[in-house]
C-alpha positions as CSV (number, residue, x, y, z in Angstrom):
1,X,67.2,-7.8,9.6
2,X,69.8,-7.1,12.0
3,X,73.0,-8.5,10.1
4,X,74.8,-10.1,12.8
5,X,75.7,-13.5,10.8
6,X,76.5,-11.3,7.9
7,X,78.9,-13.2,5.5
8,X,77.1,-16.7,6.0
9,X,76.5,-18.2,2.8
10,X,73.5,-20.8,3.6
11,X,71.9,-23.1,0.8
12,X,68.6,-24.1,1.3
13,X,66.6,-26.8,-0.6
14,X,63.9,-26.5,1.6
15,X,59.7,-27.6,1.3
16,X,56.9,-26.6,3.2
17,X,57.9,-25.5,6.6
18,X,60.6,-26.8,8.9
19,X,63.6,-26.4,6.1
20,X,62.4,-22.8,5.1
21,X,61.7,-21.9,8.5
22,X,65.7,-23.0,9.5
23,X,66.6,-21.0,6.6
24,X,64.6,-17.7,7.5
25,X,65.8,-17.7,11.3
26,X,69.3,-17.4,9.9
27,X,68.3,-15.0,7.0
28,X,66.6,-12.9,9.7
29,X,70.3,-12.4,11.1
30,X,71.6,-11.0,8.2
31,X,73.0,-14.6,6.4
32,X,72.8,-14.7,2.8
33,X,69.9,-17.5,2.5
34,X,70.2,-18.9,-1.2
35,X,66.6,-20.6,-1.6
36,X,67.5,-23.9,-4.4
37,X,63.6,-24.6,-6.3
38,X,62.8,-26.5,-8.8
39,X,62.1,-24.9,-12.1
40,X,58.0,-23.8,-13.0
41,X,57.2,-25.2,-9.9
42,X,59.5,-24.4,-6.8
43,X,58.7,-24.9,-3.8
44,X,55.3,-26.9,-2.8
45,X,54.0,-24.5,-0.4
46,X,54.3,-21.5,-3.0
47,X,51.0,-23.0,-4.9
48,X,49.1,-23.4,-2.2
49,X,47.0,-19.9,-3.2
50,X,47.3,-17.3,-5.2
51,X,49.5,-19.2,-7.9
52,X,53.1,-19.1,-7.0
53,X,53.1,-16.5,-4.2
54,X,51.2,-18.2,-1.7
55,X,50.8,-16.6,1.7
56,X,51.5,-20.4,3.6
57,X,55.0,-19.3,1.4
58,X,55.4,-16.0,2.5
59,X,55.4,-16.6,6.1
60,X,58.7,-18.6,6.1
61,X,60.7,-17.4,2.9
62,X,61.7,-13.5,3.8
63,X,65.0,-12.7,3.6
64,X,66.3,-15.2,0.8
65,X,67.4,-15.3,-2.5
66,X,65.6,-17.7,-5.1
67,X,67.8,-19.7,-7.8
68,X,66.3,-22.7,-9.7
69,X,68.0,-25.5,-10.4
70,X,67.3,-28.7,-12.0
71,X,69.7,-31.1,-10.9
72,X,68.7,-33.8,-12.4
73,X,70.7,-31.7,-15.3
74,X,74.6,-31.9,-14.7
75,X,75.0,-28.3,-15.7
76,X,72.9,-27.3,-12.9
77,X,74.7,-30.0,-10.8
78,X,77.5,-28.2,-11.1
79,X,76.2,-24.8,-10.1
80,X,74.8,-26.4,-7.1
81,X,77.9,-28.0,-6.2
82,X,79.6,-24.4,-7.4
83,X,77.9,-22.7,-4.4
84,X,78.9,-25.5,-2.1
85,X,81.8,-24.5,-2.7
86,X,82.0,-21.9,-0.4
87,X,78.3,-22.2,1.7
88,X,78.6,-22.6,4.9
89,X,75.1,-24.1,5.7
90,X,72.8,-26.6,3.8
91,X,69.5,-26.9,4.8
92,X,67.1,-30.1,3.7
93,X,64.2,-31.4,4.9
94,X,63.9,-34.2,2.3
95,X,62.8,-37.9,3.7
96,X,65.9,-40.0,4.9
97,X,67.9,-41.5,2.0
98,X,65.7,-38.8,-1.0
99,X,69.2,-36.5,-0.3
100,X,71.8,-39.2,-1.4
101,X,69.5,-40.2,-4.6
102,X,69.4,-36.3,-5.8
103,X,73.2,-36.4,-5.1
104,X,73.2,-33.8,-1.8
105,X,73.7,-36.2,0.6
106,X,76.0,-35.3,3.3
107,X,79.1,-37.5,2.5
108,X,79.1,-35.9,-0.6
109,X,78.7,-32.5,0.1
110,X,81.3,-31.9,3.1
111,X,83.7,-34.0,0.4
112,X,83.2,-30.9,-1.8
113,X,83.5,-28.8,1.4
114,X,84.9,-30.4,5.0
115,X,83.5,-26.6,6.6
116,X,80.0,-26.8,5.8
117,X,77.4,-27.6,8.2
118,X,74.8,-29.9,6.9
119,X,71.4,-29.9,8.2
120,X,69.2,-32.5,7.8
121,X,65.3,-32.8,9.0
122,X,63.1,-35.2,9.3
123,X,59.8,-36.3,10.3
124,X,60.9,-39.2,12.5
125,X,64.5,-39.7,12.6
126,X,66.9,-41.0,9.6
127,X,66.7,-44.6,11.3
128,X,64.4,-46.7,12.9
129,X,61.1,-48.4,12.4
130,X,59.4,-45.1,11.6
131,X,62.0,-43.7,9.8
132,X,60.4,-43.7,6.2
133,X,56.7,-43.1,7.3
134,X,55.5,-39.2,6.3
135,X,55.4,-36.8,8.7
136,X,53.5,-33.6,8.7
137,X,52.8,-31.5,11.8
138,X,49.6,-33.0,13.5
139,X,51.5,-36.2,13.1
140,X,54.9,-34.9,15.3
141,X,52.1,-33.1,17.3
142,X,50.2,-36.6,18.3
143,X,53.4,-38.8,18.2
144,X,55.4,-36.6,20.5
145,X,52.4,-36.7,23.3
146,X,51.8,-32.8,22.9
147,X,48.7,-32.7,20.6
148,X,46.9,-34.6,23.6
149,X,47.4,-31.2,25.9
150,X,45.9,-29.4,22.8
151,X,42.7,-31.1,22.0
152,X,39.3,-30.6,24.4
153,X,37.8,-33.8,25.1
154,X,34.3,-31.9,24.6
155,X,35.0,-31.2,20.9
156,X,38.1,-32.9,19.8
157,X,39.5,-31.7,16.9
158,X,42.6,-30.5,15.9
159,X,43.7,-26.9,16.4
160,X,46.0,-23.7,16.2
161,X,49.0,-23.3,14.2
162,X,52.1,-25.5,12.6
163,X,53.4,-26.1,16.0
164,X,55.9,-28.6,15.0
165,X,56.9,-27.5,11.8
166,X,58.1,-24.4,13.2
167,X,59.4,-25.4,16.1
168,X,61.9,-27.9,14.4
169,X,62.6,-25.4,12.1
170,X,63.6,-23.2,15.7
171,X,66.0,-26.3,16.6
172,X,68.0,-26.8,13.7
173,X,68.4,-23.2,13.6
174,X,69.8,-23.0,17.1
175,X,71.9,-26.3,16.0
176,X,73.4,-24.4,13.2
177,X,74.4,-22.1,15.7
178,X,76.1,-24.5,17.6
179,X,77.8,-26.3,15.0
180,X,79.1,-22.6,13.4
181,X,80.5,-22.3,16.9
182,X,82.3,-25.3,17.2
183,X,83.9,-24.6,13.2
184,X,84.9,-21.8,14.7
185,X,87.6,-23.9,16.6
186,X,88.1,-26.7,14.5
187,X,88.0,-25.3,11.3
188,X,85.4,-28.5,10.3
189,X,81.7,-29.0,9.8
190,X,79.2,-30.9,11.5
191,X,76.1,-32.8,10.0
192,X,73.6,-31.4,12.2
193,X,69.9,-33.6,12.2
194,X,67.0,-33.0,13.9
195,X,63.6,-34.6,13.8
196,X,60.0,-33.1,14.2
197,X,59.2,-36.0,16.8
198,X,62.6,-35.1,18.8
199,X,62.0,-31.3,18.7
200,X,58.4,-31.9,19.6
201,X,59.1,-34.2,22.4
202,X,61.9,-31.8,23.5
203,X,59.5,-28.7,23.7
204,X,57.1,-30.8,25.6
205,X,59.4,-31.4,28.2
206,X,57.1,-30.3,31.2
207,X,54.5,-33.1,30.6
208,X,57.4,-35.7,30.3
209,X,59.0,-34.3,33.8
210,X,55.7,-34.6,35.7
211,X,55.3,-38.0,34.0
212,X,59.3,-39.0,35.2
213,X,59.2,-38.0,38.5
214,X,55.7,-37.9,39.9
215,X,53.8,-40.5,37.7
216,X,51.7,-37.7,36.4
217,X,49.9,-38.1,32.9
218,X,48.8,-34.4,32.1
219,X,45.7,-33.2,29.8
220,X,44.5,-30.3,28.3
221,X,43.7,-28.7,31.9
222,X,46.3,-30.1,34.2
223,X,48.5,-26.9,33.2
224,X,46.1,-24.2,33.3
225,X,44.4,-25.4,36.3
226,X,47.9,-25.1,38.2
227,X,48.8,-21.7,36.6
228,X,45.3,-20.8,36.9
229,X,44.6,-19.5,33.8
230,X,40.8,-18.4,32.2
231,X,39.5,-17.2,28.9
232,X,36.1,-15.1,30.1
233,X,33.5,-13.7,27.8
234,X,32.8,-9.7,28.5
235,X,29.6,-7.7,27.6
236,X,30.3,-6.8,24.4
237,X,30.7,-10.5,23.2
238,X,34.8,-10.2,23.6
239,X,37.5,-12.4,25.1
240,X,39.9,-11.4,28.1
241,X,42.7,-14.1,29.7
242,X,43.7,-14.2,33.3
243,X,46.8,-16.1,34.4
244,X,46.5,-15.7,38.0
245,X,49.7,-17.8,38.9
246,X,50.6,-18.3,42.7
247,X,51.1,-14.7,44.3
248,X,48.1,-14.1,46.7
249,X,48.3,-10.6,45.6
250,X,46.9,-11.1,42.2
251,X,43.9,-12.6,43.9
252,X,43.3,-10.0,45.7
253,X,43.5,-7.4,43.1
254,X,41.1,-10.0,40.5
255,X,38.5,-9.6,43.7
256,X,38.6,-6.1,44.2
257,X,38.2,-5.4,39.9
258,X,35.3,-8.0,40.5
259,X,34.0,-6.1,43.4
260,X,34.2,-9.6,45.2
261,X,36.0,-9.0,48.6
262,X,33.7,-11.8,50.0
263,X,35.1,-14.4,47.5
264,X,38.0,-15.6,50.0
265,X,35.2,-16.6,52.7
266,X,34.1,-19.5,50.5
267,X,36.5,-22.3,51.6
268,X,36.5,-23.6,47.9
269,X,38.3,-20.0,46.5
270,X,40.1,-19.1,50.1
271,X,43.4,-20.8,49.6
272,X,45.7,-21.7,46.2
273,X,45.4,-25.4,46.3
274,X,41.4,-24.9,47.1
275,X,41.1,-23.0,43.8
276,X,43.1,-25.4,41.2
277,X,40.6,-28.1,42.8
278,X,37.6,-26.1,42.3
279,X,38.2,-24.5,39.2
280,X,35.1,-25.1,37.5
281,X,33.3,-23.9,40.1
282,X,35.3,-20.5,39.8
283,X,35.0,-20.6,36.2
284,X,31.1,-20.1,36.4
285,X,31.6,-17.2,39.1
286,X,33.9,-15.2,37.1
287,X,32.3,-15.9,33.9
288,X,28.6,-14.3,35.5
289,X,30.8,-11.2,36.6
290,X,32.8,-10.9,33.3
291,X,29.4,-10.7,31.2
292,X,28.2,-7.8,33.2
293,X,31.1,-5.5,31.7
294,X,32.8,-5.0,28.3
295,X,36.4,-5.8,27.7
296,X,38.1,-2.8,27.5
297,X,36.3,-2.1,31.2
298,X,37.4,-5.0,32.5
299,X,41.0,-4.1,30.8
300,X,41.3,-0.8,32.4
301,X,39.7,-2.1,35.8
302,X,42.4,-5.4,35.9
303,X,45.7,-2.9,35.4
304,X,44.4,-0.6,37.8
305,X,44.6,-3.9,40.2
306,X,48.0,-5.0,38.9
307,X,46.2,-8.4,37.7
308,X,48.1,-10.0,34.8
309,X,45.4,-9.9,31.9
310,X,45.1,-9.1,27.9
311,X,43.0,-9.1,25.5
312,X,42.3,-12.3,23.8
313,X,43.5,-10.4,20.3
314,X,42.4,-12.1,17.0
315,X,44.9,-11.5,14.5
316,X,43.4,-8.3,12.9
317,X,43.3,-6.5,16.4
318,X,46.9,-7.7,18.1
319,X,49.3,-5.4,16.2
320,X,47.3,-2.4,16.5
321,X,47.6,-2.8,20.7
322,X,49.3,0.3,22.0
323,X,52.7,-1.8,23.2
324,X,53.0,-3.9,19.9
325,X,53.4,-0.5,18.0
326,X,55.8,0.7,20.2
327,X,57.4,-2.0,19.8
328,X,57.5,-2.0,16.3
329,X,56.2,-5.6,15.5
330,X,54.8,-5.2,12.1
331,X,57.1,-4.1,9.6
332,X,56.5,-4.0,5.7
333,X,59.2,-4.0,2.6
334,X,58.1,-3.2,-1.1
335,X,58.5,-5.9,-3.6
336,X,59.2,-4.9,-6.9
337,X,56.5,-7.0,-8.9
338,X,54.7,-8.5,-5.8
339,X,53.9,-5.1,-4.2
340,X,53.3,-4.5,-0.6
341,X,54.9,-7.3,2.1
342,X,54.0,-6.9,5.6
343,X,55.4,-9.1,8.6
344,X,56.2,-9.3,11.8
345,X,59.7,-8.8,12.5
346,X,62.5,-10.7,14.4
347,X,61.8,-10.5,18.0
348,X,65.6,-10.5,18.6
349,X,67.2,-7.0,19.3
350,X,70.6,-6.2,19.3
351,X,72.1,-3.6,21.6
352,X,68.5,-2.3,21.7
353,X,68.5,-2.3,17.8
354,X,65.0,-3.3,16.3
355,X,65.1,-5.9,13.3
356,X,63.2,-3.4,11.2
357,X,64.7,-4.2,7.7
358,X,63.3,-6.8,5.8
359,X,63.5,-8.5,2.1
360,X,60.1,-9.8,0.8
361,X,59.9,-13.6,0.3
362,X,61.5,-14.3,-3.7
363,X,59.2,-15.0,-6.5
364,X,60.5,-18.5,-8.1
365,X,63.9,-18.0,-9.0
366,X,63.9,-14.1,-9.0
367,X,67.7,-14.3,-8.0
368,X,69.2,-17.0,-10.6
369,X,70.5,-14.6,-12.9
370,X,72.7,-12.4,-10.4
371,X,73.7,-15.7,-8.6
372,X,74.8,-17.2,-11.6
373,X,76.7,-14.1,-12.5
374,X,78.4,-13.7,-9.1
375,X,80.0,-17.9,-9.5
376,X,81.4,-16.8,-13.2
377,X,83.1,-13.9,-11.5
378,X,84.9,-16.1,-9.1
């Protein structure tokens, strides 16, 4: 980590994904992320495999501290409200009025201390007809209109990653941010909230403006047929993407790695607007010449031509590309029980600084002792 928001003091009672993920963007900056579990159990998403270590945990839990608190228990109650004291973030992700019953509502908390910035996240907004209903990420995904640019009409089924978990983590990250600003000024904390509908619907804000102002309903292709963007199969049975965007130039240098000069005589591939309509048809062309060669041909013909390509990287390939270790993606920490964590860092440089440090993700309540310690010393 790069410890630009060094000195924060953030309290996370996080689950799952969006409240740990908030929590980790700040704890990548150098904030002192005190992760609040349950005792035996902790967080949900640590039991998901591999006992309490799970790597669904891992991914959004680096950088923290664990304590476990009961606080159904007023001892513990008061170390919670002990390290309110002087937090100046609280992260939940609880459903809308579960907060006030475990006694961490807002009201009560910013009573204890008028500078912290409370965070609350939801699945569909604390009010409202859908207020109470559960929300997991394919649900934000289809409510929000954005799983219905994901799914292929020929085999419709749900894919790729927690979209909308992370991404609302992403946004009440950059609200924190916001609110810490403002403080700043006023000396006084905001209750910051942010849905996973709202954050979805926000991030699909390019299939809502073409809707608005053009009456357009976009699919799964509309986008890529406009950018003009292809996943081909090469000889050697692996995956290349082309995102051929407007500039004739790019055309020109796809036809001459092709060894296609002729292809701009056809009036179906000559012009821009002739190409998004026939796509299909250009889809079975270059698909024919891509099978003839194997990827890392096609690769080294494409950059010769200046075409904007990659490798369509599974996971176990992408790091070991030539840029993302110069680049320094993966980086690794030791854990002292756990062994060997490996991530990918921060993507955020500062003053050309690399966010190459980083703490593995806390077994359950690995920190309670120290933290406990460090409230009896104030």
């Amino acid at each position: 980590m790069i410890p630009v928001l060094q000195g924060l003091k953030v309290i996370e009672q996080g689950t799952f994904i969006t409240g740990p993920a908030a929590g980790m963007l700040l704890g990548d900056l150098g904030a002192d992320v005190i992760k609040v579990e349950q005792p035996g159990t902790g967080d949900p998403f640590r039991a998901f495999k591999n006992g309490l270590y799970s790597p669904h945990y891992q991914t959004y839990n680096r950088n923290k501290r664990s304590i476990t608190l009961d606080t159904k228990s007023s001892a513990d109650r008061e170390v919670l409200d002990a390290l309110i004291a002087d937090a100046d973030v609280y992260i939940q992700n609880f459903r809308p009025g579960v907060a006030e019953k475990l006694g961490v509502g807002a009201e009560r908390l910013q009573a204890l201390n008028p500078k912290l910035v409370y965070v609350a996240i939801s699945g569909f907004g604390a009010t409202g007809p859908a207020a109470n209903r559960p929300a997991y990420d394919t649900v934000a995904q289809a409510a929000s209109g954005f799983l219905n640019l994901l799914v292929n009409p020929e085999n419709p089924r749900v894919v790729g990653p927690a979209i909308a978990d992370s991404l609302t983590g992403f946004y009440a990250a950059y609200g924190v941010l916001g609110a810490l600003y403002e403080r700043s000024r006023t000396g006084v904390g905001r209750k910051v909230e942010v849905s996973m509908l709202e954050a979805m619907a926000h991030f699909n804000l390019d299939a809502f403006t073409h809707f608005f102002q053009v009456d357009e309903v976009m699919g799964p292709y509309s986008r890529p047929s406009v950018s003009q963007s292809y996943v081909l199969r090469c000889a050697d049975d692996k995956w290349i993407a082309l995102h051929m965007s407007s500039p004739e130039k790019f055309w020109r240098g796809l036809a001459a790695a092709i060894e296609q000069p002729a292809i701009f005589e056809d009036p179906r591939f000559a012009t821009r607007d002739a190409r998004i309509e026939n796509q299909e048809a250009l889809i079975a062309l270059l698909g024919a010449r891509f099978a003839t060669r194997t990827r890392d041909e096609w690769c080294r013909r494409l950059e010769r031509e200046d075409v904007p390509n990659a490798p369509m990287y599974d996971t176990s390939e992408a790091l070991e590309d030539p840029q993302a270790k110069h680049l320094q993606l993966m980086t690794s920490a030791e854990h002292p029980v756990m062994g060997l964590f490996r991530t990918v860092r921060s993507p955020v440089s500062f003053d050309g600084e690399r966010a190459l440090q980083v703490r593995p993700p806390p077994m359950l309540g690995e920190h309670s002792d120290e933290i406990r310690a460090a409230l009896k010393r104030k």
